[in-house]
PLY file of the C-alpha trace (Angstrom):
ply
format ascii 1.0
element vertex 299
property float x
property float y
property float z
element edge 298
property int vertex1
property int vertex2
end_header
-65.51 74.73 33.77
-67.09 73.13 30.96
-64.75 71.15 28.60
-64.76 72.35 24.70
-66.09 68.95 22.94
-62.80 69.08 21.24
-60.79 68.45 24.34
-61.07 65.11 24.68
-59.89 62.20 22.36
-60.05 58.39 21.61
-56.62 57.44 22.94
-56.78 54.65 20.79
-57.07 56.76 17.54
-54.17 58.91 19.32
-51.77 55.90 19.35
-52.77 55.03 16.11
-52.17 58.12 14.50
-48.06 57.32 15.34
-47.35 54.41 12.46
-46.58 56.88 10.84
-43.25 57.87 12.17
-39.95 55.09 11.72
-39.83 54.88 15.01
-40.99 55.86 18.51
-38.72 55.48 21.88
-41.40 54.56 25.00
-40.14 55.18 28.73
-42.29 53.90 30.98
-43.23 55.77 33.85
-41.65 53.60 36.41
-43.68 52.12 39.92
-45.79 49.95 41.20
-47.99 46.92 39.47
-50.36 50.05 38.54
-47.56 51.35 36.37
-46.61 47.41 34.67
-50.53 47.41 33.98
-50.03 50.72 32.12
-46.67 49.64 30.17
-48.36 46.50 29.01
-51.62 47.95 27.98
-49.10 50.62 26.12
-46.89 47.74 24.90
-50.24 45.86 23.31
-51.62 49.00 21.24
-48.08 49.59 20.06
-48.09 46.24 18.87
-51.97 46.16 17.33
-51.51 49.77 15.53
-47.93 48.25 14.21
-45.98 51.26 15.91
-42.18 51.03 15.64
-41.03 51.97 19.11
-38.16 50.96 21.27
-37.76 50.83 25.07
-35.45 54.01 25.88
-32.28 53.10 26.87
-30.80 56.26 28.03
-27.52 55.97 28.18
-25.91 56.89 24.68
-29.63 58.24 23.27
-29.15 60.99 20.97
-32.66 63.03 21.44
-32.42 65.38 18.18
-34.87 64.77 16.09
-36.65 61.52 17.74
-40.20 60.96 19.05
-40.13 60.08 22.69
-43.21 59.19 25.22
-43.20 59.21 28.59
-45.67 56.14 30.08
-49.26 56.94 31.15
-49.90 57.35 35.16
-49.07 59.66 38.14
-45.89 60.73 38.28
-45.83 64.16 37.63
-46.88 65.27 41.37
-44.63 66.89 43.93
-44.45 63.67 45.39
-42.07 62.13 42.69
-39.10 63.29 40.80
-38.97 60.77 37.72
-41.35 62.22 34.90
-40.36 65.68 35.96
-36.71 65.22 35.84
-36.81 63.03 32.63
-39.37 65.74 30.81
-36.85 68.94 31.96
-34.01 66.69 30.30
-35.57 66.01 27.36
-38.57 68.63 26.19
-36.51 71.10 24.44
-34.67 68.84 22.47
-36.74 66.11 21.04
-38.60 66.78 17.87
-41.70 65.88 19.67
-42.61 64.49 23.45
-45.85 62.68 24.40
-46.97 62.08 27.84
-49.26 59.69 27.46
-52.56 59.84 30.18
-51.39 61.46 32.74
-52.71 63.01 36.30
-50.37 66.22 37.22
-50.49 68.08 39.86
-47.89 71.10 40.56
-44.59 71.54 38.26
-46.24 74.85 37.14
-42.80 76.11 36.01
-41.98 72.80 34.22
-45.71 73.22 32.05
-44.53 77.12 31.37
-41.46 76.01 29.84
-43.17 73.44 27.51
-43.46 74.70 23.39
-45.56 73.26 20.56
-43.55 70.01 20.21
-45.25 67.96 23.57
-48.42 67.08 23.52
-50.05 66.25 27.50
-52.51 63.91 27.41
-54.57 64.32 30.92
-56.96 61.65 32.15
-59.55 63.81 34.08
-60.85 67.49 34.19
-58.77 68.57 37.01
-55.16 68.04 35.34
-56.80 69.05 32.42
-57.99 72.60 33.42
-54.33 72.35 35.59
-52.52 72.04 32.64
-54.32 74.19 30.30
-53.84 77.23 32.53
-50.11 76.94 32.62
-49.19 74.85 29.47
-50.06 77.86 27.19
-47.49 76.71 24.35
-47.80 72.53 24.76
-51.00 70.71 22.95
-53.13 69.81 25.62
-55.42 66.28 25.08
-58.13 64.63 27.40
-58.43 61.19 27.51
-59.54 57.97 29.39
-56.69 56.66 31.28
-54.84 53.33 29.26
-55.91 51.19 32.01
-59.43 51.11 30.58
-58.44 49.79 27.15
-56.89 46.64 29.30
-58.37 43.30 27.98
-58.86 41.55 31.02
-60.13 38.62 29.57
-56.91 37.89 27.54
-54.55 38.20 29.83
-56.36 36.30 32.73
-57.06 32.80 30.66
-53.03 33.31 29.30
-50.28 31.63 30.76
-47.39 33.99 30.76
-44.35 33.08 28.49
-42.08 34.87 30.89
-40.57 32.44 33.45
-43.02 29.46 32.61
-40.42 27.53 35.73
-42.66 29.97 38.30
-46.58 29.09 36.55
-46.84 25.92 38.96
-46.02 28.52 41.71
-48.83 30.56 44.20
-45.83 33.29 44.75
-44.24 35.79 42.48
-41.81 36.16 45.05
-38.82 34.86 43.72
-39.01 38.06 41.21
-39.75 40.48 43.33
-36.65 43.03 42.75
-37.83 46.04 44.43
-38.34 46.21 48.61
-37.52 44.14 50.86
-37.27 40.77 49.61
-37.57 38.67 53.19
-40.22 40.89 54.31
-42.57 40.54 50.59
-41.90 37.06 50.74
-43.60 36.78 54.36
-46.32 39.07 53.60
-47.35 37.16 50.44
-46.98 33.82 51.50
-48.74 34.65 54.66
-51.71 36.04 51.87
-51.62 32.67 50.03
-52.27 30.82 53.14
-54.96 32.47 54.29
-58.48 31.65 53.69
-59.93 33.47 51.01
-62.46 35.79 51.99
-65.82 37.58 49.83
-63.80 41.29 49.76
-60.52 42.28 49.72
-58.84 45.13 51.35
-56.29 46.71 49.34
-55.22 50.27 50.65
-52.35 52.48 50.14
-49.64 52.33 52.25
-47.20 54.50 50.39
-46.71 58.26 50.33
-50.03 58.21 48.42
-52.16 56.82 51.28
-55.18 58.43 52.79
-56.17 59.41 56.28
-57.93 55.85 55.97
-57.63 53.49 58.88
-56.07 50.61 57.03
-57.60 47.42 58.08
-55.68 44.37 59.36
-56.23 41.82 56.45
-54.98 45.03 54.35
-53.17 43.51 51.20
-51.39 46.65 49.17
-51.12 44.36 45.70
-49.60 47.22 43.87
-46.41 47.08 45.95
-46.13 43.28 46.44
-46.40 42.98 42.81
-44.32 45.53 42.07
-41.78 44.12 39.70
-41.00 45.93 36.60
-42.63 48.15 33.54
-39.07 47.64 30.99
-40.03 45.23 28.85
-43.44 43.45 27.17
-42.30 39.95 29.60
-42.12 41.58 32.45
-45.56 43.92 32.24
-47.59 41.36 31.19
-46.08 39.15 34.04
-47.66 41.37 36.46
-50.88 42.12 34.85
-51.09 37.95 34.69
-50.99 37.78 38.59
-52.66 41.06 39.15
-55.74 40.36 37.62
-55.87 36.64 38.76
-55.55 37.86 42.24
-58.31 40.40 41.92
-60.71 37.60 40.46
-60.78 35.08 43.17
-62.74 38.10 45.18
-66.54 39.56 45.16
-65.95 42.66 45.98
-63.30 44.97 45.97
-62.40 48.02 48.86
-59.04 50.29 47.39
-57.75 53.27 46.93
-55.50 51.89 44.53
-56.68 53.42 40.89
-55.73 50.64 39.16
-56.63 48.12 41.37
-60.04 49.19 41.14
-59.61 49.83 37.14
-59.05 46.33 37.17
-62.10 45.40 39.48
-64.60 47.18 37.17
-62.97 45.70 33.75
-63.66 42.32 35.76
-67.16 42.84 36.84
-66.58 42.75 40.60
-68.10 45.38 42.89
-65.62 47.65 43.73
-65.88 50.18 46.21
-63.13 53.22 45.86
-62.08 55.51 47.79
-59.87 58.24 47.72
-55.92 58.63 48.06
-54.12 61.62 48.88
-55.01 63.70 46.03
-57.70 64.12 43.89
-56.40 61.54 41.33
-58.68 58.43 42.20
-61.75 61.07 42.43
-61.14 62.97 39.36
-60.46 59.57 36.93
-64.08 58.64 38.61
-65.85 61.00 37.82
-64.52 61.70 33.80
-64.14 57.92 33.50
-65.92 55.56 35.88
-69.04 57.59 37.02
-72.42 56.39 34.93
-70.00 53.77 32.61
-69.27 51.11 35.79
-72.25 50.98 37.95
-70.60 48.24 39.47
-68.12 50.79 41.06
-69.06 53.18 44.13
-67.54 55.97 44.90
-66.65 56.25 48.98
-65.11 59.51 48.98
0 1
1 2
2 3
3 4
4 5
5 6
6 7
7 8
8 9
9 10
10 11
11 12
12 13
13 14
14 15
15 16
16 17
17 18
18 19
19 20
20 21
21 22
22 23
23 24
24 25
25 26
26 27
27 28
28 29
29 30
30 31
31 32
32 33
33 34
34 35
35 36
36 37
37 38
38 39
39 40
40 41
41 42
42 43
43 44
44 45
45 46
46 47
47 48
48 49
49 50
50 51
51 52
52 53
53 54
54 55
55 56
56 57
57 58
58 59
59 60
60 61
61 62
62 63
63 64
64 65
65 66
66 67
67 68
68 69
69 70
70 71
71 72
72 73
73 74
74 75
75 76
76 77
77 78
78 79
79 80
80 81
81 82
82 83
83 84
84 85
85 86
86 87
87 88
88 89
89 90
90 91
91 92
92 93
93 94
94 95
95 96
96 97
97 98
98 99
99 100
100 101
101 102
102 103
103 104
104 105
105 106
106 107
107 108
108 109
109 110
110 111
111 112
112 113
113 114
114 115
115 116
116 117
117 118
118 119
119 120
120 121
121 122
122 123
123 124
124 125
125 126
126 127
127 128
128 129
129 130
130 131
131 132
132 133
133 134
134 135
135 136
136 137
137 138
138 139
139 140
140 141
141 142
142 143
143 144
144 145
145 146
146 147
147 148
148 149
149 150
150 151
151 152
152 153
153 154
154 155
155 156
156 157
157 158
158 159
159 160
160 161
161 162
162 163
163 164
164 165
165 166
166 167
167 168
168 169
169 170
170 171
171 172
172 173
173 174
174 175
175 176
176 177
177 178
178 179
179 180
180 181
181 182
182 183
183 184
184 185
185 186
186 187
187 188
188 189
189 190
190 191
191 192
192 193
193 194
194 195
195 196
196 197
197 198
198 199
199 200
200 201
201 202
202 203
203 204
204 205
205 206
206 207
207 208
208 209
209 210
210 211
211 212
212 213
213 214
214 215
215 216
216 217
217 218
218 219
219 220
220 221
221 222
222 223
223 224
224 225
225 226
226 227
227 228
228 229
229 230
230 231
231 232
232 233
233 234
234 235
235 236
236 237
237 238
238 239
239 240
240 241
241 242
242 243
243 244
244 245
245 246
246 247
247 248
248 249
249 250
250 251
251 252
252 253
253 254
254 255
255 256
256 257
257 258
258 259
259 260
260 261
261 262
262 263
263 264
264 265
265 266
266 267
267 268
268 269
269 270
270 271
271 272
272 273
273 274
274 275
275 276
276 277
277 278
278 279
279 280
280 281
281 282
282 283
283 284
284 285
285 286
286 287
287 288
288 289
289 290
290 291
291 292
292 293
293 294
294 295
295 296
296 297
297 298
């Protein structure tokens, strides 16, 4: 299918465009260190386009008339019940809902039920044309996913504010709220110790993960970073020892979108390869394909 030339907008321009309400209420889509990359990225523009917003606190929010986004990412797949649960709660009775870039796969009853006040933003031609055919009353947007407006450079020569007592430390571990705490702190101090090689390995090992044989020296950052998307502190915490992990390597072999988002941004070569779905394919080929050529795509 060939896209209308209108589909597609400057995300930036999108975010923009909301100054001029009083004030926006942002959940986050919640996850992995993919997700706190997304809420910080999110958290930067708001701040840069001088958005009002406020982190959604849900208990006690009255929806009617309010302007309420829903974080850019994944989670509207069969495999998760978050964005799809929080959009059936709260669609019909905001004055508008945003999801902001998404990939969505499924929850064809959920986009029937959708009327003129949500706009989807989709992040690659497959959600897109997905969407389109069952979203017949929602606005439908394409756009790059938020990962790619990411200043890498910023956040990787800044020392994070946030818990200034951990800087001197190799480990985020202390912080690390979600999973098993013994067996994160093993696995990453284990990491640290090793000698640093050229590559790094960093496959899924979640419900997302491929029929890839995951190598031994695998390191799945997105979970052992995985510590929180709720506030500006905590994101950029994440993106801070994201990206500075991704650095000290050459090259880079995931399946991890925004692993490899974060790869390209950084110049390294970075060799991707798909996860479960079409996600990681689809976001190549509207977004990486003949922009990165320091990316390959390994099907």
């Amino acid at each position: 299918m060939t896209l209308p030339l209108m589909a597609k907008i400057d995300i930036n321009l999108y975010l923009d465009s909301l100054k001029k309400y009083e004030r926006v209420y942002f959940c986050p889509n919640p996850g992995n260190a993919g997700d706190s990359l997304l809420a910080h990225v999110t958290y930067e523009l708001f701040d840069e386009y001088n958005i009002k917003y406020q982190i959604l606190k849900e208990q006690g929010f009255n929806p009617t008339d309010k302007i309420l986004l829903y974080g850019g990412g994944g989670n509207l797949v069969p495999y998760y019940p978050h964005a799809r649960n929080f959009i059936l709660k709260y669609h019909h009775l905001v004055k508008k809902l945003i999801i902001l870039p998404h990939s969505i796969d499924g929850n064809e009853d959920l986009l029937k039920k959708m009327d003129e006040n949500v706009d989807i933003i989709t992040r690659e031609e497959v959600t897109y044309n997905h969407v389109k055919k069952n979203a017949l009353r929602a606005n439908v947007f394409l756009a790059d996913d938020l990962g790619f407006s990411l200043n890498v450079e910023k956040i990787v020569s800044k020392i994070p504010r946030f818990s200034l007592h951990l800087v001197n430390l190799k480990l985020p571990v202390r912080i690390l709220l979600q999973g098993n705490y013994t067996e994160m702190k093993h696995r990453t101090r284990k990491l640290f110790q090793n000698e640093k090689k050229y590559f790094l390995n960093c496959f899924r090992t979640d419900q997302e993960k491929s029929d890839i044989d995951i190598p031994s020296d695998n390191v799945d950052l997105s979970s052992i970073f995985s510590y929180g998307v709720d506030s500006k502190e905590k994101a950029f915490y994440v993106c801070y020892r994201l990206l500075n992990f991704i650095n000290s390597y050459e090259e880079i072999r995931t399946n991890r979108l925004h692993v490899a988002i974060a790869g390209a941004l950084l110049g390294k070569e970075v060799k991707l390869y798909s996860n479960s779905y079409y996600k990681c394919e689809a976001v190549y080929e509207f977004s990486i394909k003949g922009r990165f050529p320091n990316v390959t795509w390994m099907g």
